[in-house]
C-alpha positions as CSV (number, residue, x, y, z in Angstrom):
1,X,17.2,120.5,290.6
2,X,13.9,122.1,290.6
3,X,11.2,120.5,288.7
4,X,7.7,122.1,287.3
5,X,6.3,124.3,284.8
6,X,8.2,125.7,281.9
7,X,8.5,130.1,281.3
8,X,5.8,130.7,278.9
9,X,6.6,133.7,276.2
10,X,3.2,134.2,274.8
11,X,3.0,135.1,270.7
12,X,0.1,136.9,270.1
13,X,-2.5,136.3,266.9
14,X,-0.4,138.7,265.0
15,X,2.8,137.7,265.6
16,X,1.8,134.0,264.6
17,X,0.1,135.3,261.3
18,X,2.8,137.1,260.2
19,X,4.9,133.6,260.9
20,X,2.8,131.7,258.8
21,X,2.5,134.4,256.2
22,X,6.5,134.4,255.9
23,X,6.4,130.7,255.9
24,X,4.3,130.5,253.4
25,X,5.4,132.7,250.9
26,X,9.3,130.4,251.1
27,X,7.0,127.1,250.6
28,X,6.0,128.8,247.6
29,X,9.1,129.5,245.5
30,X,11.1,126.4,247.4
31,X,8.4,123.8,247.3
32,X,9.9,122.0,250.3
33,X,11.5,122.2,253.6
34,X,13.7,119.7,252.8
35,X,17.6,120.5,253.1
36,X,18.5,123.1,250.3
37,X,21.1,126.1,250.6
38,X,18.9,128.0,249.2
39,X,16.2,127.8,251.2
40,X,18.1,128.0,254.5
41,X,19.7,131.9,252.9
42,X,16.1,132.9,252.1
43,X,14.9,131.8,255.4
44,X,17.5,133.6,256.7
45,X,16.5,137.0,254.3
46,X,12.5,136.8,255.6
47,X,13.9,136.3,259.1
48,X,15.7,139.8,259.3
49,X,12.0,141.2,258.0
50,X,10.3,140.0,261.4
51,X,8.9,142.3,263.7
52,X,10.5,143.3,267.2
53,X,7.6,142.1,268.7
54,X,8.2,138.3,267.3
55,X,12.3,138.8,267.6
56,X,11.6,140.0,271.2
57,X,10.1,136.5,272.4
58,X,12.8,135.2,270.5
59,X,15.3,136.8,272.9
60,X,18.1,134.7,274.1
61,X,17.3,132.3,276.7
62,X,17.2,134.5,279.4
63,X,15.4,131.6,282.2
64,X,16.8,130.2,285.1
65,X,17.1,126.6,283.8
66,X,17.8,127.6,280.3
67,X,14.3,126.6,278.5
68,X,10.8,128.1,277.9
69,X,7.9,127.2,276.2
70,X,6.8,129.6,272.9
71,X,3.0,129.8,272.6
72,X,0.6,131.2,270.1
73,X,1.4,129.3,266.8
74,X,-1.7,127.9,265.1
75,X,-1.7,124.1,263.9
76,X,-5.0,122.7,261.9
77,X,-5.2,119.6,263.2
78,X,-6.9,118.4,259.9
79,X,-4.7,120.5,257.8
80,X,-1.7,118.6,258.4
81,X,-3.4,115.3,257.8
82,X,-3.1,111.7,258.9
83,X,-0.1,111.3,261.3
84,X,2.4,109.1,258.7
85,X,4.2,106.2,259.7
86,X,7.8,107.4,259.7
87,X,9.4,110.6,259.4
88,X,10.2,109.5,255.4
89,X,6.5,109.0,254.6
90,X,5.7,112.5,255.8
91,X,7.3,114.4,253.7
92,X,6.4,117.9,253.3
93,X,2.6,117.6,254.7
94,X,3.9,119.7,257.6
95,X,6.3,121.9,255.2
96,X,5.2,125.3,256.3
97,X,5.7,124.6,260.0
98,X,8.8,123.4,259.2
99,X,9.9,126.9,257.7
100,X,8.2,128.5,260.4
101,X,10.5,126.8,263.1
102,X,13.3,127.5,260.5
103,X,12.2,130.9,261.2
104,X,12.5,130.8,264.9
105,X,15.6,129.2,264.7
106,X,17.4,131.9,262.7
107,X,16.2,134.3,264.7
108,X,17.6,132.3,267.3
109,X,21.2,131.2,265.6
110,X,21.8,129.3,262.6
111,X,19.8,126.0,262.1
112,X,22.2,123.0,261.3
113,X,21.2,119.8,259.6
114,X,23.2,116.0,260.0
115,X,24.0,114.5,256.4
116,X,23.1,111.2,258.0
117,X,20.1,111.6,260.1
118,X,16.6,112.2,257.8
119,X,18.5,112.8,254.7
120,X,20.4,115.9,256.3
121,X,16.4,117.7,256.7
122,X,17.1,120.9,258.8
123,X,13.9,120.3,260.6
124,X,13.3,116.8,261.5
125,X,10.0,114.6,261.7
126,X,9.6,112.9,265.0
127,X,7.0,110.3,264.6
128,X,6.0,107.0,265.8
129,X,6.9,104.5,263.6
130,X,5.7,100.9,263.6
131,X,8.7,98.2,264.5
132,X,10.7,101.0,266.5
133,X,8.2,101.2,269.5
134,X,11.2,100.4,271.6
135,X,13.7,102.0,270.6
136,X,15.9,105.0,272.6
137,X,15.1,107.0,269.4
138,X,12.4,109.6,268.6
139,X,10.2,106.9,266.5
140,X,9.7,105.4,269.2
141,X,6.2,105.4,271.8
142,X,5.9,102.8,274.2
143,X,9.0,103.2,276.3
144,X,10.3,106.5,278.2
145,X,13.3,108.3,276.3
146,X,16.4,108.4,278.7
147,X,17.9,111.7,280.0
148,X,20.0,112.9,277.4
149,X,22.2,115.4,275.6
150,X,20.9,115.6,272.0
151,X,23.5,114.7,269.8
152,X,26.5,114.1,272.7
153,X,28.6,112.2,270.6
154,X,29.7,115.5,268.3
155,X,31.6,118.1,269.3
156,X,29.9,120.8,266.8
157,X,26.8,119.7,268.5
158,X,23.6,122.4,268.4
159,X,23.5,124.8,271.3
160,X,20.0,125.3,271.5
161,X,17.3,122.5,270.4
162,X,13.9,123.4,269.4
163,X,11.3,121.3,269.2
164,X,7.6,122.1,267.5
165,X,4.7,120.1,268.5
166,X,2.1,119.8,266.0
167,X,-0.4,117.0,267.4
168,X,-0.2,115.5,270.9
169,X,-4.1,113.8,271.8
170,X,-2.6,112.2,274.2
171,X,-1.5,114.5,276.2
172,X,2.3,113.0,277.1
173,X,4.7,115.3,278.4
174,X,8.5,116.5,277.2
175,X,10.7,116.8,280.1
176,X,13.4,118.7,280.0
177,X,16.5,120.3,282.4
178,X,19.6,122.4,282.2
179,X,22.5,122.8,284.0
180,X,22.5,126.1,284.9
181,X,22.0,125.5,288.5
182,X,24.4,122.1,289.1
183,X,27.3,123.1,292.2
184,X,30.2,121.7,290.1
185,X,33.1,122.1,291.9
186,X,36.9,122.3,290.6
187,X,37.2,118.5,290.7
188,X,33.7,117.4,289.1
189,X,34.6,119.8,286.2
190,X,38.3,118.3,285.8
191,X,36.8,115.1,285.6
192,X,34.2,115.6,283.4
193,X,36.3,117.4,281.3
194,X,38.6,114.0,280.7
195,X,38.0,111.8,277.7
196,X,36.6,109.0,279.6
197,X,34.2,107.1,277.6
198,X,32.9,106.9,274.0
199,X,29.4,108.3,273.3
200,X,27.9,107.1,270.2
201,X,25.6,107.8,267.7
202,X,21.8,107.0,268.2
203,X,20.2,104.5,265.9
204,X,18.8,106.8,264.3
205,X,21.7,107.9,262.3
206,X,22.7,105.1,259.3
207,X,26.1,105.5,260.0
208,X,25.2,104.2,263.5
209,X,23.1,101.4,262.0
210,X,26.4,100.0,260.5
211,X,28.9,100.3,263.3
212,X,30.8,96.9,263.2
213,X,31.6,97.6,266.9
214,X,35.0,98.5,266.8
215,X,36.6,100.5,269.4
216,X,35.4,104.2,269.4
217,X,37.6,107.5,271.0
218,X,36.3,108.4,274.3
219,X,35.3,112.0,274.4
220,X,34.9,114.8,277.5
221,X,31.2,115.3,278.9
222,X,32.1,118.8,278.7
C-alpha cells in the first residue's frame, strides 16, 4: 500500500462562510448540537440549500485510496476556548462546528449517532482526557492508536467517517488507509468472510465498560 499525502479538495472563503452562516442560524433555534431528531431533519432542510460549489467538493469519494482532506473551514482558536478535559465537559463550546460537519455529512449521507457512546451525540468530542492517556480510545494522547475499523464490531457500522480538526499545536498526524487497492483473491475473501472471531466494543462505549466477559459471537471481517 502506498503511503503519503492525502487529495486536498480546497473550499474557498465563500464556500466556508456560507457553512458557518448555515450553522449558525440551526445553533440558534436548536441551542445545541447535541442528539435531537429535530435538529438532524433541519440539518438535513439547510443542507439541500447549499451551493453546487460546496456540494461539488462534497462529491463522493472519488480517490484512489478512498480518503481526502477538506480545506478552507475557519476555526478561532480563541473562540472555541480552553481545550476541556473530556468530551462531557465540552459541551457545546464547539456547537457550530459540530453542525457544520453535520452539514458535510448530509451532504455526504445520513449522519448516525450510538445511544451508548457520548450520550448518542451525532458529532463526537475527541479530547484528551486526564486518567485515559493509555487507553486504545480517542481520549487518549500518549500512546499511538492501533490500525483500526471504526466501529468493527457492528454490522450497521458508518460507511464513511469524518473527522473535524479544530486545534492541533502539536502538530501530530492522523493516518489513515483504505482497501481499495488490496489483491484479495477468491480464498482471502472466503476467509475473511467467515465468522471467525469476536470484535468488541471499545472502552469507550458503557456497554463495553460492563462486559462480564462472557463469550461473544464471532463476526466476518467483511
Amino acid at each position: 500500500m502506498s503511503t503519503g499525502t492525502a487529495p486536498v479538495r480546497p473550499l474557498d472563503t465563500a464556500g466556508a462562510e456560507e457553512l458557518r452562516r448555515a450553522a449558525e442560524q440551526i445553533h440558534t433555534e436548536f441551542g445545541t448540537s447535541a442528539t435531537s431528531p429535530g435538529l438532524l431533519a433541519r440539518v438535513a432542510e439547510s443542507a439541500t440549500g447549499l451551493s453546487e460549489p460546496v456540494r461539488h467538493q462534497l462529491r463522493p469519494v472519488d480517490t484512489d485510496d478512498g480518503l481526502f482532506i477538506l480545506r478552507g473551514l475557519d476555526v478561532d482558536d480563541d473562540e472555541i476556548g480552553p481545550t476541556p478535559a473530556g468530551w462531557a465537559a465540552a459541551g457545546d463550546s464547539a456547537a457550530v462546528h459540530d453542525i457544520v460537519l453535520l452539514l458535510l455529512a448530509t451532504v455526504m449521507g445520513n449522519p448516525l449517532a450510538w445511544e451508548g457512546q457520548q450520550d448518542g451525540r451525532f458529532v463526537h468530542n475527541i479530547v484528551p482526557a486526564p486518567g485515559h492517556e493509555t487507553e486504545q480510545t480517542g481520549a487518549s494522547s500518549t500512546v499511538l492508536l492501533s490500525p483500526h475499523t471504526e466501529d468493527a464490531f457492528h454490522p450497521g457500522r458508518a460507511h464513511l467517517l469524518m473527522l473535524g480538526c479544530l486545534r492541533n499545536h502539536d502538530s501530530i498526524a492522523t493516518t489513515a488507509a483504505g482497501i481499495r487497492k488490496a489483491e484479495l483473491d477468491e480464498a482471502d475473501i472466503a476467509l475473511l468472510s467467515r465468522p471467525l472471531l469476536p470484535i468488541l466494543p471499545d472502552d469507550a462505549y458503557t456497554g463495553a465498560r460492563d462486559f462480564d466477559g462472557g463469550h461473544p459471537p464471532a463476526v466476518p471481517t467483511l
